[in-house]
C-alpha positions, 0 to 999 in steps of 0.5 A: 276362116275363123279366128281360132282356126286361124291360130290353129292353121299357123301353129300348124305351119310354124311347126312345118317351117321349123323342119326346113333346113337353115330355120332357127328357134327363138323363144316363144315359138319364133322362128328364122332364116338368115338371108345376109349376115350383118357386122357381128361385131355391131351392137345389138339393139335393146328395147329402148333402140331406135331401129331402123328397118325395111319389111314385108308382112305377110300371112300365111298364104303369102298375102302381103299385108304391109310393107316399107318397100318402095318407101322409107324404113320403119324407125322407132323404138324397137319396143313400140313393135309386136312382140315377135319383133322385139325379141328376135331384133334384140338377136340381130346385128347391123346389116342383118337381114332375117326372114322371120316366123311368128305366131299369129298371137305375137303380131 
């Protein structure tokens, strides 16, 4: 598959998620699902946060292409992340967890 159909297929199925239930938006057509509420009283990260965090990658065909299972989590900055990670964990609490969908041009 090419690159730009690539990017078409996503958008396509990020239009689909954003219909099932429990998904939410975030801007620049990010979107979400909470699994686990955090401590909404906690702080928010900021750009200049260390975050830490577990993950799992994967494309839109659910091929796992990364992920901090098995390991330790990722900590850095939250700025030194990909756009979509940035802008929804600024939105996250503490003890968050959130499965997040984001365009193949933020990643």
């Amino acid at each position: 598959m090419s690159k730009r159909d690539y990017i078409q297929a996503n958008k396509d199925w990020l239009e689909a998620k954003s219909k099932e239930e429990g998904i939410k938006a975030l801007p620049k057509g990010i979107y979400y699902k909470v699994l686990a509420e955090g401590d909404a009283s906690s702080a928010q990260p900021t750009v200049r946060s260390i975050i830490t965090a577990h993950y799992t990658g994967k494309t839109i065909d659910g091929k796992q292409f990364d992920s901090s299972r098995g390991g330790v989590p990722l900590a850095c900055r939250l700025c030194d992340l990909i756009e979509g990670w940035i802008i929804a964990m600024q939105q996250m609490h503490i003890g968050d967890k959130w499965e997040l969908y984001i365009p193949a041009e933020m990643g």
